[in-house]
N, C-alpha and C positions, 0 to 999 in steps of 0.2 A: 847327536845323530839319531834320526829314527830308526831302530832297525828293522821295524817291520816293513818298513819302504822295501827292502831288500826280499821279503819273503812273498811266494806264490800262496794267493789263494782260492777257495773253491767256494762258491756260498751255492748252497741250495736254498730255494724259497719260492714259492708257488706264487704269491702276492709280486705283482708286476711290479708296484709302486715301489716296494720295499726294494727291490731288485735292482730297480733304478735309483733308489736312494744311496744304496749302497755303492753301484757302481760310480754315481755322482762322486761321494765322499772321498773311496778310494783312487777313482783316478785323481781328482784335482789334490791329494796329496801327495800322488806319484807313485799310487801302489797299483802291485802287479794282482788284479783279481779276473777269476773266470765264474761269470752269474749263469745257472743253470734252474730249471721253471718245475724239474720233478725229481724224484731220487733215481730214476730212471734213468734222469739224462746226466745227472753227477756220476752215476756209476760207470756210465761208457766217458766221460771226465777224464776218468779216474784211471782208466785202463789207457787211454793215453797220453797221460802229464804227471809229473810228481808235484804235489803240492805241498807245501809245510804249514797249512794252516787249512782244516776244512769247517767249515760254517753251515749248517741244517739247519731250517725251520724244524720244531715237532710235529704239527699240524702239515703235512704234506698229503694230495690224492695218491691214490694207490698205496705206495710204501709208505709208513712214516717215517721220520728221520732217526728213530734211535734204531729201527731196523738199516735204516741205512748205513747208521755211523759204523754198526756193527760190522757190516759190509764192507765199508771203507777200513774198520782199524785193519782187517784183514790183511785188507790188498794193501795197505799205506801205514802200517804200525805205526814210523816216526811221525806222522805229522799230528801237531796239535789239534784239537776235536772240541766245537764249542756246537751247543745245543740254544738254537733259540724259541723262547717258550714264552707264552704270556699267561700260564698256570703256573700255581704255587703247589703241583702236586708235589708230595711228599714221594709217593711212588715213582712217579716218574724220573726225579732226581736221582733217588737209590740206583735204580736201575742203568740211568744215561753214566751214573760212576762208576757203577761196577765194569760197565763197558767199553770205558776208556774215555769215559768224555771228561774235558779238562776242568772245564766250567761252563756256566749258564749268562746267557743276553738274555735279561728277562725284558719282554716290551712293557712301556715303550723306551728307547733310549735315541739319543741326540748321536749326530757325527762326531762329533767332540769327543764326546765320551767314549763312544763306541773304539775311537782309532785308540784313544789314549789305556780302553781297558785293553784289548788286543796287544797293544802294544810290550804292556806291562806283564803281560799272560808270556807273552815270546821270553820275555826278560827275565819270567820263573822259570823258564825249560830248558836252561839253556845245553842239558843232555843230552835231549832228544837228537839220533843220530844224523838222521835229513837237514834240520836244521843246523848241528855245529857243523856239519860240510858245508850248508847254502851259504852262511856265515863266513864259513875259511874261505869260500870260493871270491870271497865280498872283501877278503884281506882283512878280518877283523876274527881273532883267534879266540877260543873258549874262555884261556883268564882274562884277556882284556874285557870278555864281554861279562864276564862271572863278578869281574871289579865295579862296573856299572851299576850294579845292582845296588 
């Protein structure tokens, strides 16, 4: 079973194309995502949905996205935080970890890949509090899912 099928997500991304890649991907494998175009508009997102999984570009207009995730661990602590980047800054990295970010989409990457790292990233957390409720809520308990692994 997939379980990220089961989880809400949030992808911010400025890039239309990428937005509707994504949105492509995830719906035709049945997952639940909300595409927003600034950090601006994930943040008002954010204050209306709980999400267990939030997705930023770094390169975003106005805010950029490690300002933002910071934003978000705030207001959404349990949900997993992934940083997508097409720099190999050193800096950058440090910083998206120190702030909660879980790991890095470095572009470019395939739908394939993308659901399957995702996937895998959910299947390391499986603490994180949002998600083992979204999980229980799905009938599917902490050790069974801790045993998967």
């Amino acid at each position: 079973m997939n379980i990220f099928k089961k989880l809400k997500t949030l992808l911010v991304e400025d890039d239309a194309l990428i937005r509707d890649a994504f949105k492509i991907i995830f719906t035709t494998k049945g997952c639940m995502i909300r595409v927003e175009g600034s950090a601006e508009d994930g943040l008002e997102a954010i204050k209306k949905e709980q999400f267990d999984i939030i997705i930023s570009d770094f390169r975003l207009p106005g805010m950029n996205g490690l300002d933002f995730i910071k934003l978000a661990t705030a207001s959404q602590p349990a949900a997993i935080q992934f940083l997508i980047t097409a720099y190999r800054d050193d800096h950058i990295k440090s910083e998206a970890t120190r702030i909660g970010v879980t790991d890095f989409i470095e572009k470019p990457f395939s739908g394939k890949k993308l659901i399957d790292y995702l996937d895998l990233a959910v299947k390391r957390q499986p603490n994180k509090p949002l998600t083992a409720g979204r999980l229980q809520s799905f009938g599917i308990s902490q050790a069974k899912h801790a045993t998967k692994l």
